[in-house]
N, C-alpha and C positions, 0 to 999 in steps of 0.2 A: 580677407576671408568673409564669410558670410557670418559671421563669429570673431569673435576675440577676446584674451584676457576677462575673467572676472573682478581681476583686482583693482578695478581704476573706477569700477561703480560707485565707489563712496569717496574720491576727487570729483567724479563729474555732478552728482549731486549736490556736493560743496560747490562747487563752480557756477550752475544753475542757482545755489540759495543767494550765493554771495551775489549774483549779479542780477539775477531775475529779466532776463530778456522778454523782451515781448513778441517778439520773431527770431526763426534760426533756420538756417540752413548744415543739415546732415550731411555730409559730404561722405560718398561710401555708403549709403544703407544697409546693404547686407542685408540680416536677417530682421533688423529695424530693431533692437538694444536700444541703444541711445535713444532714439526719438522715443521709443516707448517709455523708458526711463522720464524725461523733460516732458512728455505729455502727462505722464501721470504724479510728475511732483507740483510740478507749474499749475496746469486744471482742476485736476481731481483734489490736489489734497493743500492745495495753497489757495486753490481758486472755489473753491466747494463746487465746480462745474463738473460731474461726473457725467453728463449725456452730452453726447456731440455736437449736436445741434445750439449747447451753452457755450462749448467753445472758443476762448478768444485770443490764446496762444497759436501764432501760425507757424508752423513748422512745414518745412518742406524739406527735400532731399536729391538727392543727384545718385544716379547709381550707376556701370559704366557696365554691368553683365544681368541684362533684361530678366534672366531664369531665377534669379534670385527674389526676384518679386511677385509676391504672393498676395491674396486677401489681405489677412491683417497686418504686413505695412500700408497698404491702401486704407487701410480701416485709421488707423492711427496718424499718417502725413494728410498732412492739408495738398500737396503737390510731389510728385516721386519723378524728376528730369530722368530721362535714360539718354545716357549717352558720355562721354569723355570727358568729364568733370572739366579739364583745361579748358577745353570750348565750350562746353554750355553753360557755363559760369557767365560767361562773358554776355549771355542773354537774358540775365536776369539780375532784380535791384537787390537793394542791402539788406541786411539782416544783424539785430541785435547782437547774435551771438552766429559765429560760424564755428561748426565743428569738425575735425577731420580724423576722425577713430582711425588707427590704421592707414592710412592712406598715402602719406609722402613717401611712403621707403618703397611703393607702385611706380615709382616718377625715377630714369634719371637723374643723377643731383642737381645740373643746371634749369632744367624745366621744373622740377621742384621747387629748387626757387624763386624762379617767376611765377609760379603757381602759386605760391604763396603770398607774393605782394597781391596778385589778384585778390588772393582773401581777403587778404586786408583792405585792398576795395572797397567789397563787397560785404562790410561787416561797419555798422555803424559804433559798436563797443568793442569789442572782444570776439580771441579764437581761443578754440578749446582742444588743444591738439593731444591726443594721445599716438605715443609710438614705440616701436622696440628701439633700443640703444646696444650700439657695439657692433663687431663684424660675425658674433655665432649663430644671429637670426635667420638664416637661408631658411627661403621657402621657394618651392618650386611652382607649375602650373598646377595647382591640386583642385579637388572640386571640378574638374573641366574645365574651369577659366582661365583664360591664357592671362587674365589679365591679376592674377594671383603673386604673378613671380614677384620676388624683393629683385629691386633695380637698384638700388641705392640705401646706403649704411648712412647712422645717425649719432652723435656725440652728445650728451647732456650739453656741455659748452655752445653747442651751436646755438642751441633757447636761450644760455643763462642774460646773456646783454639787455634782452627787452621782454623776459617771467616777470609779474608780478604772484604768481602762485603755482606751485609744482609740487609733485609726489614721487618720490622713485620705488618702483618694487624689483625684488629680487626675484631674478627664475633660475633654481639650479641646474648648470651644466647650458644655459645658452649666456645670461648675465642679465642687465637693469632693462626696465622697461619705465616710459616718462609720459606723468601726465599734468601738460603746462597749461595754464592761462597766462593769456598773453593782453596787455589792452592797445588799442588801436595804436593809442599817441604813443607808447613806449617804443610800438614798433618803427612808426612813422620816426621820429626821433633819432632809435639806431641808424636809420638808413639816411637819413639824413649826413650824419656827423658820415657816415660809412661813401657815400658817395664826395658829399665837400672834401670829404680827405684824401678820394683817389683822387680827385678831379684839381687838386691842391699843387703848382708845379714844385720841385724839393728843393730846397736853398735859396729860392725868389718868393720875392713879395707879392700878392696878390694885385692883378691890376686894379687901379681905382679910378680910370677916370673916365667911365662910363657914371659910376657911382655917386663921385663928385659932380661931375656937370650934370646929373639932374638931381643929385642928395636924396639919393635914395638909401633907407638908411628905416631901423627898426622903429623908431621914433615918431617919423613921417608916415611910414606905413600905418602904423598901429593908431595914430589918429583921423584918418580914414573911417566915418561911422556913416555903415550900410545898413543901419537901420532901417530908417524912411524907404531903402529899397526892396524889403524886405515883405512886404504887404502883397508884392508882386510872385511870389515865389512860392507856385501852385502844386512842387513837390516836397511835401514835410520829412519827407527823408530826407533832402538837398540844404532844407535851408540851414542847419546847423553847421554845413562846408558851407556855406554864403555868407554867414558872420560869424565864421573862425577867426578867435584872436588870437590862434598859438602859430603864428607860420606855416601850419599846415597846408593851407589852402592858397590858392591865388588870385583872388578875388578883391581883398583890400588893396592888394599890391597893383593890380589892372585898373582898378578905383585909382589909386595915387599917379599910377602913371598920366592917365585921362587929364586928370587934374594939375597937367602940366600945361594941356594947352586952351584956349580960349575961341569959342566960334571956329572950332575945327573939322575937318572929315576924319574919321576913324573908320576903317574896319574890323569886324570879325570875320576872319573865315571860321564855318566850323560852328555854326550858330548849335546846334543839339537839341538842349532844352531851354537855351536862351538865357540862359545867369551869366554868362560872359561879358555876352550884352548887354544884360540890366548892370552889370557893375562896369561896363564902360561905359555908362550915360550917366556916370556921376556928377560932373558935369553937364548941367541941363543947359549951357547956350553948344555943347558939340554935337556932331551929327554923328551919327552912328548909323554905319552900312556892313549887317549881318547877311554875311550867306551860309548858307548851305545846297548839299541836292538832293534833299528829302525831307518832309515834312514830321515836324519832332520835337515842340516846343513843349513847353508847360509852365504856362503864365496866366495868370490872374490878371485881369484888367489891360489886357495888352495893348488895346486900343486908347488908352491912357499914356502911352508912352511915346509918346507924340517926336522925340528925341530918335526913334529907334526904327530904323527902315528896313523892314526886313526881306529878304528876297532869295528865290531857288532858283538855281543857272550857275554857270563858271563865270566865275569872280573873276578870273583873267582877262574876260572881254568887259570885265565895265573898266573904263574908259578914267574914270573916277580915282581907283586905284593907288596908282601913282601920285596923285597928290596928296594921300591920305600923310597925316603926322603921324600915325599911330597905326601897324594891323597888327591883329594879333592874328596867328595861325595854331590852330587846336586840331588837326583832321583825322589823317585815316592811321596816324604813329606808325608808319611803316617806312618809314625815310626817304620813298618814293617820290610820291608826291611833294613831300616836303623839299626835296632837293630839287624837282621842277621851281616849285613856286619861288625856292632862293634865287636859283640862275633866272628866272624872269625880271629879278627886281636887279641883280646886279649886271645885267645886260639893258634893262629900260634905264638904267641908274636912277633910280629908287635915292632920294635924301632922307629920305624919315627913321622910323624907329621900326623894327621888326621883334615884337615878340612870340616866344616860343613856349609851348607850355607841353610836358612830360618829357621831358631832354634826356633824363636817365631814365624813362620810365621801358626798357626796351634793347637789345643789342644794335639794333637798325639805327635808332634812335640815336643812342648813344654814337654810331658813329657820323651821324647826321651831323649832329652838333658839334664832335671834332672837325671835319671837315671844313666847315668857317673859318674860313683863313680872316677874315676883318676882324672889326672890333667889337666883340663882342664879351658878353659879362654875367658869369652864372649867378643865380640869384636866388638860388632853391633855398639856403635858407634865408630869405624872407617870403618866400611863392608858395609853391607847391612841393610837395613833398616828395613827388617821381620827378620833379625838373623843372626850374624855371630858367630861362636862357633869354636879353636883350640882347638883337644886335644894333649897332648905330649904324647905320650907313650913309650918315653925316659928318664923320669924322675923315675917315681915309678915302674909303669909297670913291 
């Protein structure tokens, strides 16, 4: 609605004091409540900036029914997306704090839930989700907007694994309505153990000897220091995924792998903004060959990194490829391509190491990576948090 609930005003203020973001993203503007709310606690009365132009909370918003948008939410966001929050998410960076007033019970339950690890993406602390709970919440198309209808029902239980602060209000004759804070890593964490344990086979032991023959192992990783490479790393919102030391990220772990070999070729495909890269030239005697097919870096001093060859074209015709120790593949997560570029290597037969980064992050994905009949070895929890996956194709292959 372009409205909702008054009772979660004094959660989301709490939420806001507790955390003090310095960016947010409103998911659902509506009538612009919430942002109005966090402009004028954040600015005005915490920041003593009451004129716009003082300003230095950035707040922006997504809003998916254009009629709803009037002067003063313009007056009030710094930025108001229009269009399908599911996808235009996907076109924009992170934000301290993301919030979703109303919004998931708009979604299907399965796209729901992948819309919501996007948040978490897209959110460098915390989500701040309010929503109705139970099955009496029916709303129809009201307002005009088709996109009003409830699609999908909501349990307190479903938050409680990864809350770290919540409120429930009572509404008589529909029942509870929940307003959660969530932080990044609790969620990151749930999905972790949630994913290891489908992906977990029942009554067998996990294979280990991808893990033994190169010891890969929380220990090894975790002494991995991406410091010194850290100078280079020209997005400040990035660099704190660039020297995660909680497993969340895969960065140390593409570091340690590197650091298996000596005077070697490595590639990336999938170069982006080039932190892959910089954490595969850990190793300053290996050669590192990034690709990509469009131009998208964001590096500091890159001509400094004399280790690192960067280049746009199809990585299948460099010639190079094949002998690489090491590629990693990061592309377009749609299982497409990723499934060409497997059968290229296990038809040229490819000896080296192939890794994979978002393996859960996706149903394509996910079944990408079953598919791998070789020997291969999940690694998310020491990688990345949507999926880390080695394959060896030195072993059987």
């Amino acid at each position: 609605m372009p409205t909702s609930p008054f009772s979660h005003i004094t959660s989301m203020i709490r939420f806001l004091t507790k955390m003090l973001p310095s960016s947010i993203l409103d998911i659902g503007v509506g009538n612009g409540k919430l942002g109005f709310i966090a402009r004028d606690l954040l600015d005005v009365m915490l920041g003593e900036r009451f004129r716009k132009e003082d300003w230095k909370v950035r707040i922006d918003g997504i809003e998916v029914f254009p009629r709803y948008i009037q002067d003063h939410q313009r007056a009030v966001y710094d930025n108001i997306y229009l269009g399908d929050a599911f996808d235009v998410i996907d076109t924009l960076g992170r934000y301290d704090m993301v919030i979703l007033g109303d919004v998931l019970e708009h979604f299907e339950k399965k796209r729901a839930l992948k819309f919501l690890d996007k948040c978490v993406e897209h959110s460098n602390k915390n989500l701040a989700i309010f929503i109705p709970l139970g099955k009496n919440w029916i709303q129809s198309d009201i307002y005009g907007n088709p996109y009003e209808k409830h699609l999908s029902f909501w349990d307190r239980d479903e938050f409680t694994p990864f809350v770290c602060d919540q409120e429930l209000f009572t509404f008589p004759n529909v029942g509870l309505y929940g307003a959660f804070l969530i932080r990044k890593e609790d969620y990151i964490d749930f999905k972790i153990a949630e994913l290891y344990s489908a992906d977990k086979p029942q009554g067998l032991p996990l294979e280990k000897k991808i893990r033994e023959k190169y010891l890969i192992n929380r220990e090894n990783v975790a002494n991995i220091a991406l410091s010194g490479h850290a100078k280079y790393v020209a997005n400040m919102e990035h660099l704190r995924y660039f020297l995660d030391n909680n497993f969340k990220e895969h960065y140390k772990l593409i570091a340690y792998l590197s650091s298996l070999f000596s005077h070697a070729t490595i590639f990336d495909v999938g170069t982006n903004l080039g932190y892959s890269a910089l954490a595969l030239s850990y190793n300053g005697s290996n050669k590192i060959i990034s690709y990509d097919i469009s131009e998208s870096r964001e590096l500091y001093h890159a001509e400094e990194l004399r280790n690192i060859d960067f280049r746009i074209g199809d990585v299948l015709q460099d010639k190079r490829l094949l002998q690489a120790q090491l590629i990693m593949l990061d592309t377009f997560h749609d299982g497409v391509f990723e499934k060409k570029f497997y059968e290229f290597l296990k038809k040229e037969r490819y000896k080296g190491l192939l890794f994979l980064d978002d393996i859960h992050l996706n149903e394509p994905m996910k079944k990408f990576w079953h598919s791998i009949s070789g020997p291969k070895e999940d690694l998310t929890d020491v990688g990345h948090w949507s999926g880390s996956g080695l394959v060896d194709f030195g072993l059987v292959f």
